[in-house]
C-alpha positions as CSV (number, residue, x, y, z in Angstrom):
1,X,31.4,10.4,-0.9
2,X,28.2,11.0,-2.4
3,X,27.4,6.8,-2.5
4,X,27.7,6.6,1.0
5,X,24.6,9.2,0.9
6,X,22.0,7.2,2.9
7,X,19.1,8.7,0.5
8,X,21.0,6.9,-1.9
9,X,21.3,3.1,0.0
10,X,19.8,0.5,-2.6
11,X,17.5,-0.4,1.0
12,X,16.5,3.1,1.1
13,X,12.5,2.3,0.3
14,X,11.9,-0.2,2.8
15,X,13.0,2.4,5.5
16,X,10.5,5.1,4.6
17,X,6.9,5.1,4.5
18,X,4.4,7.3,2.7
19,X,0.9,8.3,3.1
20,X,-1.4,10.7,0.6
21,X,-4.1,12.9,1.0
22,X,-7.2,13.5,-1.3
23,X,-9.9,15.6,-1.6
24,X,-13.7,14.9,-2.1
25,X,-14.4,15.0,-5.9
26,X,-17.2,17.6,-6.9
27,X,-18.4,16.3,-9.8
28,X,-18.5,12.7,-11.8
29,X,-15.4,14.0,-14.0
30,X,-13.5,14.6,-10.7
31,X,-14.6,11.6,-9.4
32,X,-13.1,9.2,-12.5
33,X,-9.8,11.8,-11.7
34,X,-9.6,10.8,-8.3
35,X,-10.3,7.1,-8.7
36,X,-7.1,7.3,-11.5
37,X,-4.9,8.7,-9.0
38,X,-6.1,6.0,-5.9
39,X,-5.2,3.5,-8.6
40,X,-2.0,4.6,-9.5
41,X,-0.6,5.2,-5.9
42,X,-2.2,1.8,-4.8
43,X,0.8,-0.3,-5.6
44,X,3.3,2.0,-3.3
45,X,1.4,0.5,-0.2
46,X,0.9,3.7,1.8
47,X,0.9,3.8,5.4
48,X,-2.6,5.2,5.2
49,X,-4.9,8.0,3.2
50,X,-6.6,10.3,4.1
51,X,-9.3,12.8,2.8
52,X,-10.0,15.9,3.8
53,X,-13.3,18.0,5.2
54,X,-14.2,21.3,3.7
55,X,-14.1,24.4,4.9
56,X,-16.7,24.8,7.5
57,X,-17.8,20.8,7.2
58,X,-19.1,21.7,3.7
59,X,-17.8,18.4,1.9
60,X,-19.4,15.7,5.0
61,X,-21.2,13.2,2.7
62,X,-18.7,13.4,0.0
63,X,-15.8,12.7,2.5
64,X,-17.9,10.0,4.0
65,X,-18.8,8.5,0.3
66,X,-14.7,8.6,-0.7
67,X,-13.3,7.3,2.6
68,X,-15.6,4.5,2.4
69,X,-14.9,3.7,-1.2
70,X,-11.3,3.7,-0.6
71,X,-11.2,1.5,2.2
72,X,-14.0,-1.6,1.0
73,X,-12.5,-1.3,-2.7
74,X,-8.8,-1.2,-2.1
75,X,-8.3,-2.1,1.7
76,X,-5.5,0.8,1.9
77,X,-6.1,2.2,5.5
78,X,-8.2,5.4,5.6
79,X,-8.9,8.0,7.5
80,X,-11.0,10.8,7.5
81,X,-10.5,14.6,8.3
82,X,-13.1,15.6,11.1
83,X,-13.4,19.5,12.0
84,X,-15.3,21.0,14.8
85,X,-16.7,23.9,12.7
86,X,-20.2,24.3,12.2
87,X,-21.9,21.4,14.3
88,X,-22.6,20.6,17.9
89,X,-20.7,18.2,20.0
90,X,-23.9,15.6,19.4
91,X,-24.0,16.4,15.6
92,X,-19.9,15.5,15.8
93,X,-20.1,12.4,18.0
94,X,-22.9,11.4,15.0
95,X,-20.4,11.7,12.4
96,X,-18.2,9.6,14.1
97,X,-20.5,7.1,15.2
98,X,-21.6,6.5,11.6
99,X,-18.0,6.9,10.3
100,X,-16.8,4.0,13.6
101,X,-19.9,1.7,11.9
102,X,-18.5,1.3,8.6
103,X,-15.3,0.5,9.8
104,X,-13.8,3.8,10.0
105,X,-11.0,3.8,12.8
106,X,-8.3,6.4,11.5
107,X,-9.3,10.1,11.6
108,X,-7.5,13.3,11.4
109,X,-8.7,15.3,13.7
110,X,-8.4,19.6,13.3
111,X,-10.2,22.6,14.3
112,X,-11.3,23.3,10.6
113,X,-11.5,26.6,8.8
114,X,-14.6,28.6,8.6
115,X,-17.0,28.5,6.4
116,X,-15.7,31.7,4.8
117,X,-12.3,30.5,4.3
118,X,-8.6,29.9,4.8
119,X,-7.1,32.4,7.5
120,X,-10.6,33.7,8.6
121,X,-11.6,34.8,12.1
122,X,-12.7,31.5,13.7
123,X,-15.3,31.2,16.4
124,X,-16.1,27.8,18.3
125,X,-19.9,26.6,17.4
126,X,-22.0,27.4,20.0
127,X,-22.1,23.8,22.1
128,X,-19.7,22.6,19.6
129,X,-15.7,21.2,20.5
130,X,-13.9,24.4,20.8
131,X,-10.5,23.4,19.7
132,X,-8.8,20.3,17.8
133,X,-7.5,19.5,21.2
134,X,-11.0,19.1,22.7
135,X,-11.9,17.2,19.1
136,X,-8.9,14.9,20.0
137,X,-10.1,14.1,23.6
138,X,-14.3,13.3,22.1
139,X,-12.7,11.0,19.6
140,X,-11.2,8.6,22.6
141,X,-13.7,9.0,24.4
142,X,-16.1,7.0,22.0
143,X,-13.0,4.5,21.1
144,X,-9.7,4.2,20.3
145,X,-9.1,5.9,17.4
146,X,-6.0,6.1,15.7
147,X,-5.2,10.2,15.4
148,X,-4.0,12.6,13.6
149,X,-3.5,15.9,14.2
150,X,-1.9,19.2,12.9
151,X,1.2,20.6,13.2
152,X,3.1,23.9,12.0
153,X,6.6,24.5,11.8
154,X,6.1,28.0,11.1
155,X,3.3,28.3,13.8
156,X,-0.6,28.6,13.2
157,X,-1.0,32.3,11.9
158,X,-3.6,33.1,13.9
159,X,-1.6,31.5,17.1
160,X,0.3,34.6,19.1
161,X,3.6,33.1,19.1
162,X,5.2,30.0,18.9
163,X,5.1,28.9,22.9
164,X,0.8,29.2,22.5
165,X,1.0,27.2,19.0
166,X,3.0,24.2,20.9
167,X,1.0,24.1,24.1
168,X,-1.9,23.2,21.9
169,X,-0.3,20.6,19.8
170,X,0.5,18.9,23.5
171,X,-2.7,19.5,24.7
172,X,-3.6,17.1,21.8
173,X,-1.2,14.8,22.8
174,X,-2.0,14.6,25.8
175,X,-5.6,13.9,25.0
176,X,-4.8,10.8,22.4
177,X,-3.2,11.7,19.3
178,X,-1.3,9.2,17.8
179,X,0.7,11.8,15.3
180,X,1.3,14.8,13.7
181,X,1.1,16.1,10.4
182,X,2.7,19.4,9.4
183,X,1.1,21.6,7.0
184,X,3.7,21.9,4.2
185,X,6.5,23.8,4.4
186,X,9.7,24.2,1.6
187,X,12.4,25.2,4.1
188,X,13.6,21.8,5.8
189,X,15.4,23.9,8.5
190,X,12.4,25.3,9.8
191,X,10.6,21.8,10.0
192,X,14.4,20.5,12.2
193,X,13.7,23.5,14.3
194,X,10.3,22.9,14.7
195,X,11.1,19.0,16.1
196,X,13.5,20.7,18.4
197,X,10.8,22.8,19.8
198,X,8.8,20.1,20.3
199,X,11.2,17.9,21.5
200,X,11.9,20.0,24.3
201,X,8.4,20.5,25.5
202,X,7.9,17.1,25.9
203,X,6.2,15.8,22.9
204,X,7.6,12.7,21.3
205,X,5.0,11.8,18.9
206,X,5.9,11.2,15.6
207,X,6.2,15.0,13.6
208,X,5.3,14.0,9.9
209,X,6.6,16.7,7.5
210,X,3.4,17.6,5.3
211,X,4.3,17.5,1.3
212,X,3.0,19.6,-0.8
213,X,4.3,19.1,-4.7
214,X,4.2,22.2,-6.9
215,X,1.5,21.3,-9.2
216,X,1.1,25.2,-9.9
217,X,2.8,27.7,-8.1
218,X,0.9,30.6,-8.6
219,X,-1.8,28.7,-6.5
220,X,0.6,27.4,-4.0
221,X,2.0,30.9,-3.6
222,X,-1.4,32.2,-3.5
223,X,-2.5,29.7,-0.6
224,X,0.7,30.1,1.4
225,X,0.2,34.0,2.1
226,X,-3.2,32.6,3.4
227,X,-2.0,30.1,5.7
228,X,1.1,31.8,6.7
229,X,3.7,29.2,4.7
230,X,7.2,31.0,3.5
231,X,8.0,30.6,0.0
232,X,11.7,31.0,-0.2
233,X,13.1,33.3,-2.7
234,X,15.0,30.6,-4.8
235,X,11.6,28.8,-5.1
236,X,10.2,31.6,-6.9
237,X,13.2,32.1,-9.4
238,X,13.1,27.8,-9.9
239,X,9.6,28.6,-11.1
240,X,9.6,32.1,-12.9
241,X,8.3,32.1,-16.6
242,X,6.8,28.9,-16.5
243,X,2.9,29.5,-16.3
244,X,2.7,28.9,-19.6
245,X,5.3,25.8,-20.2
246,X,3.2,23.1,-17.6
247,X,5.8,20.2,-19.5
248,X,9.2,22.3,-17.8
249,X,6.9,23.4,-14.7
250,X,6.1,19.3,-13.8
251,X,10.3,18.8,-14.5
252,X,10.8,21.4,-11.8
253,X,8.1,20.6,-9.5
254,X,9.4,16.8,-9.4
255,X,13.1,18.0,-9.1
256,X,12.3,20.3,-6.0
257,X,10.1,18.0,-4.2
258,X,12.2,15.2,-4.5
259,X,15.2,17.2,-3.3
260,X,13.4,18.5,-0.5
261,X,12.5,15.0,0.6
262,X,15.7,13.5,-0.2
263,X,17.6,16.5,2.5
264,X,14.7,15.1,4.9
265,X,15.6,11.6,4.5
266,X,19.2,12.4,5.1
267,X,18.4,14.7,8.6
268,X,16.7,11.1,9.4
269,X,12.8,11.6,8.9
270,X,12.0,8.0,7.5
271,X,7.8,9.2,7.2
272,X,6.6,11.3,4.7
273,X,2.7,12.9,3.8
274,X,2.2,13.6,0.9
275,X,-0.8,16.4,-0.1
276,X,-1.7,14.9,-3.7
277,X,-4.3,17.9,-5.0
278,X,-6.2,14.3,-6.3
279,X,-3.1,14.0,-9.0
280,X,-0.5,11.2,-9.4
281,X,2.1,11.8,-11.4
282,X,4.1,13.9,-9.2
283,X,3.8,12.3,-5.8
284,X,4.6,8.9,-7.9
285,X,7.7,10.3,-9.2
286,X,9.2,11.5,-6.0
287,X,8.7,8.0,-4.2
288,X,9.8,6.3,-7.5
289,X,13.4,8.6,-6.3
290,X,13.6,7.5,-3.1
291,X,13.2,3.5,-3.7
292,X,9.3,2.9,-2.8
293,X,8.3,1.1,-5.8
294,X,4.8,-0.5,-6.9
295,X,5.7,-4.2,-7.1
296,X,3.8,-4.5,-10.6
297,X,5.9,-2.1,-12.2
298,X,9.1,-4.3,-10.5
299,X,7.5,-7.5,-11.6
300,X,6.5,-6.2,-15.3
301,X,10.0,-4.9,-15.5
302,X,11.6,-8.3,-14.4
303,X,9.2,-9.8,-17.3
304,X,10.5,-7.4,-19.5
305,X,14.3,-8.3,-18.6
């Protein structure tokens, strides 16, 4: 039975589509790290990428700098992350204005974290968009602006309960977003439940399931207690005693992610996002497994043949 598996159909990577997220490089080294990466995921033809803001708009410039070096050197769609922390709604509409003028037209659009971190108090900038809702409705309102938004199968930890968390995600909806990305989750029946939530309050925008490959798990582990992500128990175990073997702990990160996307791709999810931490060799492995292949690599290996 397990050929008629349709993760397994030879079509299988012309069904599904990708898209990868980056950070803002600190530092030259970073920079030529980054640059490798945008290189080597180049050929799988994403959907778009996207780079993210830092806490409390700390990374602005360098966002601006990388989004616009990815789009006028490679032509692969980009967006950018756009928070409301930290800024009026003037200094905002700025950003976007300057952002719309070098051709800019994807964002993803989020409420942002504080300046003092992950899963601290937030508190709206005085004459600032309140809520990634509100962030979502200034974006149309200047033009339309393909969206992105956040989702979270396991509900925003500092949202009271699950029926508050969705009401904001259709708030966004309704105000223009074009998607959803989850943040990254490693239990696939909490993302199905999540849809079905969703589903039956009315919102039928696309739910991308977030991707987050193991590069280390202690920092995963660490960063999922912050932002209220379970890490099962049998993730753990896959991983124990392997902080100091980073050869087995890649095998094992590439093994789980690509299972977990494969179980999605079965349960009919056809888009994926993946968050890349800037490195290549994981996220290239996993599409490799489900058929979305760089056409060099196809055309050297025909040469080979």
């Amino acid at each position: 039975m397990n050929q008629f598996r349709f993760s397994r159909r030879p079509d299988i990577g012309d069904k599904v589509r990708v898209s990868f997220e980056f950070f803002p490089p600190k530092t030259d080294e970073m920079e030529a790290r980054l640059w490798d990466t945008v290189t080597r995921l180049e050929p799988l033809k994403p959907k778009f990428v996207s780079v993210t803001y830092g806490a409390g708009g700390s990374t602005r410039e360098r966002t601006a700098r990388t989004v616009k070096r990815i789009l006028t050197e490679t032509g692969i769609p980009a967006a950018a992350h756009l928070t409301c922390v930290g800024a009026t709604r003037e200094e905002v509409d700025a950003v976007i204005q300057d952002y719309k003028s070098i051709g800019i037209n994807r964002f993803v659009a989020l409420r942002g974290d504080p300046a003092s971190g992950v899963g601290e108090p937030y508190r709206p900038h005085s004459g600032g968009y309140e809520n990634g809702a509100e962030l979502v409705a200034g974006l149309k309102k200047i033009s339309d602006f393909d969206i992105s938004v956040a989702a979270y199968p396991e509900k925003h930890p500092q949202s009271p309960d699950f029926a508050t968390d969705i009401e904001m995600l259709k708030r966004k909806v309704d105000n223009g977003a074009t998607r959803a990305i989850t943040q990254f989750f490693f239990d696939n029946d909490l993302y199905e439940r999540y849809v079905e939530r969703v589903r039956r309050a009315g919102i039928y925008i696309p739910i991308v399931p977030g991707i987050q490959p193991v590069h280390s798990f202690k920092q995963v582990a660490n960063f999922s207690a912050r932002a209220g992500a379970h890490v099962p128990g049998w993730l753990a175990e896959r991983f124990e005693g392997l902080d100091r073997d980073p050869q087995t702990h890649a095998l094992v990160a590439s093994a789980v992610a690509a299972e977990q996307v494969m179980d999605l791709v079965e349960r009919g999810v056809g888009d994926f996002h993946f968050y890349t931490m800037n490195r290549a060799d994981l996220v290239f492995a996993i599409c490799h497994m489900i058929g979305i292949r760089s056409h060099e690599a196809e055309a050297a290996g025909s040469a080979a043949a």
